[in-house]
C-alpha positions as a Markdown table, in Angstrom:
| # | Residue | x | y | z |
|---|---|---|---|---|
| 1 | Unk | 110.8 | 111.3 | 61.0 |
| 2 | Unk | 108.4 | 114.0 | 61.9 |
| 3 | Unk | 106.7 | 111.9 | 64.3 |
| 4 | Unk | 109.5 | 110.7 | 66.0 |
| 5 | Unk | 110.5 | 114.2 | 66.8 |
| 6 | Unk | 106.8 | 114.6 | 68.1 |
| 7 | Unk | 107.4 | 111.5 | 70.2 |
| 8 | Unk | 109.5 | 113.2 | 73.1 |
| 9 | Unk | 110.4 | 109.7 | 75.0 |
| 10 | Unk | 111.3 | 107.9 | 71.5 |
| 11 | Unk | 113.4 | 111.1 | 70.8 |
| 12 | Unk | 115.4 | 110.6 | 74.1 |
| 13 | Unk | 115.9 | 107.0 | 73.4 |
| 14 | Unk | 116.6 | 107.6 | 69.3 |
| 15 | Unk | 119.7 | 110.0 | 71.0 |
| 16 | Unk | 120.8 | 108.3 | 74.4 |
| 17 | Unk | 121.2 | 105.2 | 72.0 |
| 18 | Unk | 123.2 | 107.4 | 69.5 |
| 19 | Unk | 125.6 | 109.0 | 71.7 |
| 20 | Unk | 126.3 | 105.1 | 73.5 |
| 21 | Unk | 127.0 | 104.0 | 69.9 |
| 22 | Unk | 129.1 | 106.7 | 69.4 |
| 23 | Unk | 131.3 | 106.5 | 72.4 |
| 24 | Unk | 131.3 | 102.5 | 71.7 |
| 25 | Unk | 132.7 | 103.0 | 68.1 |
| 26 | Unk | 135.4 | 105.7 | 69.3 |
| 27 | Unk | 136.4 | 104.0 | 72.6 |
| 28 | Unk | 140.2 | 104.0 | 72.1 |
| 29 | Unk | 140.0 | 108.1 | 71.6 |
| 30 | Unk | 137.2 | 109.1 | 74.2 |
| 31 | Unk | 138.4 | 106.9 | 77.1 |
| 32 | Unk | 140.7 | 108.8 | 79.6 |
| 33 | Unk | 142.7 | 105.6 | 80.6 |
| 34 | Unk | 144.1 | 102.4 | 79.4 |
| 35 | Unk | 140.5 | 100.2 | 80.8 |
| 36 | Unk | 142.9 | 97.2 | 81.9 |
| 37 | Unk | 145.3 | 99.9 | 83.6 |
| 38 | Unk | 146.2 | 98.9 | 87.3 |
| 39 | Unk | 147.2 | 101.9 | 89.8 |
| 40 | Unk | 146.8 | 100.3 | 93.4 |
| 41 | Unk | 147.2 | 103.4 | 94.7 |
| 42 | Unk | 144.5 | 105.1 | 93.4 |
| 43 | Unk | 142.0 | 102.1 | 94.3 |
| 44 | Unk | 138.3 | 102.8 | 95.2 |
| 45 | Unk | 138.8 | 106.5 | 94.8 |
| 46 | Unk | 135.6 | 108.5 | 94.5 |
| 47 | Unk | 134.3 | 110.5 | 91.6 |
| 48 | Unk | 136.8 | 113.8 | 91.0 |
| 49 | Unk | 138.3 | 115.6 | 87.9 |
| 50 | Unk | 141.3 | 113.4 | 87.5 |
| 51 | Unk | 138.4 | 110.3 | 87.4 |
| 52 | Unk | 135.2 | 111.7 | 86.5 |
| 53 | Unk | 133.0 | 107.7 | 87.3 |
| 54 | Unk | 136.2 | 107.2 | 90.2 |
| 55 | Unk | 138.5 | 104.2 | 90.7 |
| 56 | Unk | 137.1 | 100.4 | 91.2 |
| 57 | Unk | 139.3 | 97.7 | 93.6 |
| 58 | Unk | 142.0 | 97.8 | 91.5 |
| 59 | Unk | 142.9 | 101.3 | 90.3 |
| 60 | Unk | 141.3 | 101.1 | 86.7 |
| 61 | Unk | 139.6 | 103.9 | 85.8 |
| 62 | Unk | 135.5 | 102.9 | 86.1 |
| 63 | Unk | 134.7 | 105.7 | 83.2 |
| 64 | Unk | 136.8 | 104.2 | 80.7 |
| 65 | Unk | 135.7 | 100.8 | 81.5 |
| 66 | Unk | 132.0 | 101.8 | 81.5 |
| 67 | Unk | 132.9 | 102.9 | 77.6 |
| 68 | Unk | 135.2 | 99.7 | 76.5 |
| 69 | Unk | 131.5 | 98.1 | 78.1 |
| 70 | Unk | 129.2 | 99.8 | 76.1 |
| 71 | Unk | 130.8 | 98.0 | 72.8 |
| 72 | Unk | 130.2 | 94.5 | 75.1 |
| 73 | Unk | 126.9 | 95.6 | 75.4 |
| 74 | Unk | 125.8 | 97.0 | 72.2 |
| 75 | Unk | 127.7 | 94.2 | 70.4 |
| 76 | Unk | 125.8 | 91.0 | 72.4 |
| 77 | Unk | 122.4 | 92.9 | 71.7 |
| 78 | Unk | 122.6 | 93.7 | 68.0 |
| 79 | Unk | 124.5 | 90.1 | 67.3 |
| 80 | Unk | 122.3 | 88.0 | 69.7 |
| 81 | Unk | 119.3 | 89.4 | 68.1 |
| 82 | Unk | 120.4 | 89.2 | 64.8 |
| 83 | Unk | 120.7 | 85.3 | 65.4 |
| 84 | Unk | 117.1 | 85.4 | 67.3 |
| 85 | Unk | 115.4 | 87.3 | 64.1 |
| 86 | Unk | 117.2 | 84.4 | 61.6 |
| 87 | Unk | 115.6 | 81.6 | 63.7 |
| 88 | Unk | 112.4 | 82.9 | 64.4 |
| 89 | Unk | 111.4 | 84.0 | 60.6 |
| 90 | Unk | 113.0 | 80.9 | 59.2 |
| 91 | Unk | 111.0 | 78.7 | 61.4 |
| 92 | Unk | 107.7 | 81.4 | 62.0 |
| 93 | Unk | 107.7 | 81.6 | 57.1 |
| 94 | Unk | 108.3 | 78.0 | 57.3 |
| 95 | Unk | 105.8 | 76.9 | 59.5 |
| 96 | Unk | 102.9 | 79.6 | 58.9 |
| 97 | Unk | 103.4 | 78.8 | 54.7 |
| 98 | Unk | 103.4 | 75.4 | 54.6 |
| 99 | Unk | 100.9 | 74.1 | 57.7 |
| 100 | Unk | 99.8 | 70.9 | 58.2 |
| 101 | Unk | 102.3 | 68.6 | 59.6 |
| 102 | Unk | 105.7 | 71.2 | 58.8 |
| 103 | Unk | 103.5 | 73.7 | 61.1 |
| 104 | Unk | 102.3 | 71.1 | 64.2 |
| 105 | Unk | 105.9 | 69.8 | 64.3 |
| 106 | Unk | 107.8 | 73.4 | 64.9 |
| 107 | Unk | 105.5 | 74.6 | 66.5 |
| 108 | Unk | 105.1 | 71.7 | 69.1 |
| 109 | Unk | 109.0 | 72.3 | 68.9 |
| 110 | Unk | 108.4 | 75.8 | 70.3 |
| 111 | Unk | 106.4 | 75.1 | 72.3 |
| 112 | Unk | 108.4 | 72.5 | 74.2 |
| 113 | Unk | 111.4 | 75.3 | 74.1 |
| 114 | Unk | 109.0 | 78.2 | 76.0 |
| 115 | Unk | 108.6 | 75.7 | 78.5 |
| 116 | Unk | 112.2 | 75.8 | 79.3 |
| 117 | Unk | 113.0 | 79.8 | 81.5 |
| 118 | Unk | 115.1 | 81.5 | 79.0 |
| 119 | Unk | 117.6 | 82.4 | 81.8 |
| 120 | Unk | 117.9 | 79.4 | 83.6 |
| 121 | Unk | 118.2 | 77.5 | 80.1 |
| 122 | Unk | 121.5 | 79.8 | 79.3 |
| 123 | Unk | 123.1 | 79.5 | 82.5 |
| 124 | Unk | 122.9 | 75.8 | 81.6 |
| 125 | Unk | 124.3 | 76.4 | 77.8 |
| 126 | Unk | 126.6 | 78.4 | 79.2 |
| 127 | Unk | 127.9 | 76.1 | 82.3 |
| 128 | Unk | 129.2 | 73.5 | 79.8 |
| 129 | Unk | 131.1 | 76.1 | 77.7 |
| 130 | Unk | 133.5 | 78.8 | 77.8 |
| 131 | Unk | 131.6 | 81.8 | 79.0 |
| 132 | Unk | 132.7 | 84.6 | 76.7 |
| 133 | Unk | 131.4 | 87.5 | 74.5 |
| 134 | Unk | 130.5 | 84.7 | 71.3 |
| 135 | Unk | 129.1 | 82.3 | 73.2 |
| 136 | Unk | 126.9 | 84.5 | 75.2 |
| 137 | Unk | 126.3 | 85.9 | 71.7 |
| 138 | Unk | 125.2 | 82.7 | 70.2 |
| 139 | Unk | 123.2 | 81.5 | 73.0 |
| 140 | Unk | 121.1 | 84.4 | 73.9 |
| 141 | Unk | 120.2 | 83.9 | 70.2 |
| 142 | Unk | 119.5 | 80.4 | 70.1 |
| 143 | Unk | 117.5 | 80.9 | 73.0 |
| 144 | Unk | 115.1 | 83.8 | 72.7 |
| 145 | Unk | 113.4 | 83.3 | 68.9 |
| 146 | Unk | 110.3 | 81.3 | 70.0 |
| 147 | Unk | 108.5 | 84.9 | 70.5 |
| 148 | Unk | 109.4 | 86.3 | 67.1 |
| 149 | Unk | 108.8 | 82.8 | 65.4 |
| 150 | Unk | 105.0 | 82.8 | 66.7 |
| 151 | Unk | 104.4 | 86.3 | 65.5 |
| 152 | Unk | 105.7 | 85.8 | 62.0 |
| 153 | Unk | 103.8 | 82.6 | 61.3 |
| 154 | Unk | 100.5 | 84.7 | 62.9 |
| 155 | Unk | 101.5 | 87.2 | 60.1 |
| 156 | Unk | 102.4 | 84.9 | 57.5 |
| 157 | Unk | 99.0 | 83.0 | 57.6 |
| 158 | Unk | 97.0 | 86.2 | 56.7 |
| 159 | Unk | 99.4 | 87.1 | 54.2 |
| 160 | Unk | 99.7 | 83.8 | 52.3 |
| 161 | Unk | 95.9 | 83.9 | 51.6 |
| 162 | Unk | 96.5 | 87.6 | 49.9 |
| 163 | Unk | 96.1 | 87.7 | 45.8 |
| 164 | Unk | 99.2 | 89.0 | 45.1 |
| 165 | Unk | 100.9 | 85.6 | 46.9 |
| 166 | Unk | 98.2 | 83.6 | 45.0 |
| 167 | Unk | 98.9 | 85.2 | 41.5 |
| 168 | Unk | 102.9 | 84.7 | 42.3 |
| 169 | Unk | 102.0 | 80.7 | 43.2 |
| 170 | Unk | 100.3 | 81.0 | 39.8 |
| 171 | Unk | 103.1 | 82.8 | 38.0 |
| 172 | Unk | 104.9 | 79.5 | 38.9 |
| 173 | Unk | 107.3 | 81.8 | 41.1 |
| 174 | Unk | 110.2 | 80.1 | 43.1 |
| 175 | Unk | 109.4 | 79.1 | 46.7 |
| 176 | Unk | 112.8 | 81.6 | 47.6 |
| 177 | Unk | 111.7 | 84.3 | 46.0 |
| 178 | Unk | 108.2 | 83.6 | 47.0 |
| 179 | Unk | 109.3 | 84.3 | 50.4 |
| 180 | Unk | 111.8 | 87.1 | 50.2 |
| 181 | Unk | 110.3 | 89.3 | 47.8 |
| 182 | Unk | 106.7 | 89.1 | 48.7 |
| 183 | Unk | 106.2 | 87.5 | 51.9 |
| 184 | Unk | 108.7 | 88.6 | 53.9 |
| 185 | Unk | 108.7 | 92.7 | 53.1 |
| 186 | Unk | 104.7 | 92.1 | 54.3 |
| 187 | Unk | 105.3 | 91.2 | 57.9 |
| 188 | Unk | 109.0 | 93.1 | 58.2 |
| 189 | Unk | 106.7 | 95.7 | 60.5 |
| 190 | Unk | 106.3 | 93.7 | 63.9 |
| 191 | Unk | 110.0 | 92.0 | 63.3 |
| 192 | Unk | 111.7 | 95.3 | 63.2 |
| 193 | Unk | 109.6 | 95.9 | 66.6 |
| 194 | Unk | 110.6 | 92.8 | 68.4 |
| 195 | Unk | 113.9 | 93.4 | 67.2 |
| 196 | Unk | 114.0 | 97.0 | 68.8 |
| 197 | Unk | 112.9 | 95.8 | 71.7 |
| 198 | Unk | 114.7 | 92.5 | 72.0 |
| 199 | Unk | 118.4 | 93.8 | 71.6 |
| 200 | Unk | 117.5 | 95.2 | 75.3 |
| 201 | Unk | 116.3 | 92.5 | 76.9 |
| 202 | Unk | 119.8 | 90.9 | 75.3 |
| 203 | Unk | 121.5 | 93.7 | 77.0 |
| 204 | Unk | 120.1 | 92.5 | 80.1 |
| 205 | Unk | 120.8 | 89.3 | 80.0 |
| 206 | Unk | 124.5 | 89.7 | 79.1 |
| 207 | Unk | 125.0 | 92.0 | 82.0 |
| 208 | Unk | 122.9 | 89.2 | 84.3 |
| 209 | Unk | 125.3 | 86.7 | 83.1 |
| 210 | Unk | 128.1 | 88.9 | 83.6 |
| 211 | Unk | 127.0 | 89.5 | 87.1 |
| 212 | Unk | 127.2 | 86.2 | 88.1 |
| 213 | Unk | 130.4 | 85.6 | 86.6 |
| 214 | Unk | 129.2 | 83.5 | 83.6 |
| 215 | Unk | 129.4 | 86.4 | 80.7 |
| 216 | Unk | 132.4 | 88.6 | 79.6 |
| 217 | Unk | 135.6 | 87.5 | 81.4 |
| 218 | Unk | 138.5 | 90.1 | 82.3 |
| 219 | Unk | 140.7 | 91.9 | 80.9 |
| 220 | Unk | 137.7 | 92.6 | 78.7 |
| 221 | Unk | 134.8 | 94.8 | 80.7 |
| 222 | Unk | 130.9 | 94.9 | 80.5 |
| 223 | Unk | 128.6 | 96.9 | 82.3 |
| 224 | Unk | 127.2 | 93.7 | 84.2 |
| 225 | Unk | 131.2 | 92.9 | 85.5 |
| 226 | Unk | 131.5 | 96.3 | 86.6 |
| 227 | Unk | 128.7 | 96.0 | 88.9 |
| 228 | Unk | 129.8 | 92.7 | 90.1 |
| 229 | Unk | 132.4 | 93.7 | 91.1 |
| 230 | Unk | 130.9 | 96.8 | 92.9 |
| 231 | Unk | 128.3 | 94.3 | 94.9 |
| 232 | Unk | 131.6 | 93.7 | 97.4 |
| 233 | Unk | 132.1 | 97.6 | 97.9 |
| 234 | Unk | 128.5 | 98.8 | 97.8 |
| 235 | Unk | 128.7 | 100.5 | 101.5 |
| 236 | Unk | 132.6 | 102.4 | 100.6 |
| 237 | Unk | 132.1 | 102.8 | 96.7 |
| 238 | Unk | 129.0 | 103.1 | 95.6 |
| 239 | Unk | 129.7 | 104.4 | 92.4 |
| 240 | Unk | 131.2 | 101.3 | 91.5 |
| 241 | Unk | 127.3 | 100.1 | 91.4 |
| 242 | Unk | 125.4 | 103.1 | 90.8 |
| 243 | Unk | 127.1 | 104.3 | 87.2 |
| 244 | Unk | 126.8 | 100.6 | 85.0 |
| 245 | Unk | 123.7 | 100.6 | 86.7 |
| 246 | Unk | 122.1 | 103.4 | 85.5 |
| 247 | Unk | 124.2 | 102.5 | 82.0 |
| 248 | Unk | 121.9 | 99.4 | 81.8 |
| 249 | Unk | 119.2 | 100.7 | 82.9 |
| 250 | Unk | 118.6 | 103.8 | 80.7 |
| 251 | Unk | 120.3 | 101.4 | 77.6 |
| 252 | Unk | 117.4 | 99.0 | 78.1 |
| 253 | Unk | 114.9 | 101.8 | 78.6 |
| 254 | Unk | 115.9 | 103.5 | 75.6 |
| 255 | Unk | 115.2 | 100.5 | 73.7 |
| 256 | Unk | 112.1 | 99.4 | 74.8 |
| 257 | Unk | 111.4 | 103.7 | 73.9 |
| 258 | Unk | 111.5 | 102.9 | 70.3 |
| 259 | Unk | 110.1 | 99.8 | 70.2 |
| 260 | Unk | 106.8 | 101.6 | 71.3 |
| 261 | Unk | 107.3 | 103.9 | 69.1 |
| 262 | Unk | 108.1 | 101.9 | 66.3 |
| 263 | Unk | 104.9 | 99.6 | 67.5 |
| 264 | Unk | 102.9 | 102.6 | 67.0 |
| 265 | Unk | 104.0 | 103.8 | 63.8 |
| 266 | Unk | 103.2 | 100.5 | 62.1 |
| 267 | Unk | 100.1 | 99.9 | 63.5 |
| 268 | Unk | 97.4 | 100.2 | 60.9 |
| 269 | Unk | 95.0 | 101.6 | 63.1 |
| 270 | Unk | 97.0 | 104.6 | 64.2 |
């Protein structure tokens, strides 16, 4: 705690990330507005008291719907991560434990999946499904653990070599709790790191897939919706690009923040 108070860009993050929680959590009591509203005559109206983020094509109230998107947002990077650190330590413990042919064949296996580009390999997940919130969820999951599963197997290899893992094998301890009690609390460090930073490159992609139409679908907003549909009004309402952008942008930034920082503090040699 003290030296994340210290760190002045991980302290900005730590907050901007708290306060877009916040608002996501108490949506129905900060939002101004009804996010699905329709006033048609109040359409593409600019910034003012009565709309503080202004009005997009339809009359609906762009600062409310920026808030009902932060809980899209926040929701598809914690889940789709969650999903991604699963997969990746199942397969990274498995393979970096056991070796010999368990280790070749999932790791040959990830390799052949970081051949595929993550992005282009949703958008094809995605084009045979129903694109909405859980199944951009589940397939920005299933799709970005190769990363996490090389690191953990890197870790696990040192670790399973250590004596207190040799006098547990000897101890005739149980392969599960062989793994979750002394294995896995040993390379938690650079999984919480990935994990920090990897719920923003979620965010990212969400609002990517959103902005080509193949994320969130209305009624329900995103940050990545709201600027697609801004891309048709850029010249007469550029608020209706500038404000999820900036959303996004500082959301991811705040993420990769404490990733650093959390990088740093678990580094043995600082």
């Amino acid at each position: 705690m003290k030296r994340i108070f210290k760190n002045k860009a991980a302290l900005a993050g730590a907050v901007f990330i708290a306060l877009v929680i916040f608002a996501a959590a108490l949506a129905p009591l900060i939002a101004p507005q009804d996010p699905s509203s329709q006033e048609l005559t109040q359409r593409l109206r600019p910034p003012s008291a009565a709309h503080l983020l202004g009005t997009d094509d339809l009359g609906r109230d762009v600062f409310s719907r920026m808030i009902y998107g932060a809980r899209v947002s926040i929701s598809v990077g914690f889940f789709a991560v969650l999903i991604t650190v699963v997969i990746g330590c199942f397969i990274g413990m498995l393979s970096g434990y056991f070796g010999g042919v368990t280790d070749s064949v999932l790791m040959r296996f990830t390799d052949i999946m970081l051949c595929f580009p993550t992005f282009f390999l949703i958008l094809i997940v995605i084009a045979f499904f129903e694109p909405n919130i859980y199944n951009v969820m589940i397939v920005i999951g299933l799709t970005s653990w190769t990363g996490l599963a090389r690191i953990v197997r890197a870790e696990v290899l040192s670790v399973r070599e250590r004596e207190f893992v040799l006098a547990s094998k000897m101890l005739a301890v149980g392969k599960p709790r062989l793994f979750f009690v002394h294995i896995l609390p040993n390379v938690i460090s650079p999984i919480i790191v990935y994990a920090a930073i990897g719920i923003g490159g979620a965010i990212l992609t969400e609002s990517g897939l959103s902005f080509l139409g193949l994320g969130v679908q209305p009624p329900m907003s995103s940050w990545g919706q709201i600027l697609m549909q801004g891309k048709d009004y850029i010249y007469i309402a550029w608020w209706l690009s500038l404000f999820p952008g900036i959303a996004i942008l500082l959301t991811v930034l705040s993420f990769n923040m404490i990733g650093e920082f959390l990088r740093d503090v678990f580094d043995p040699k600082t």
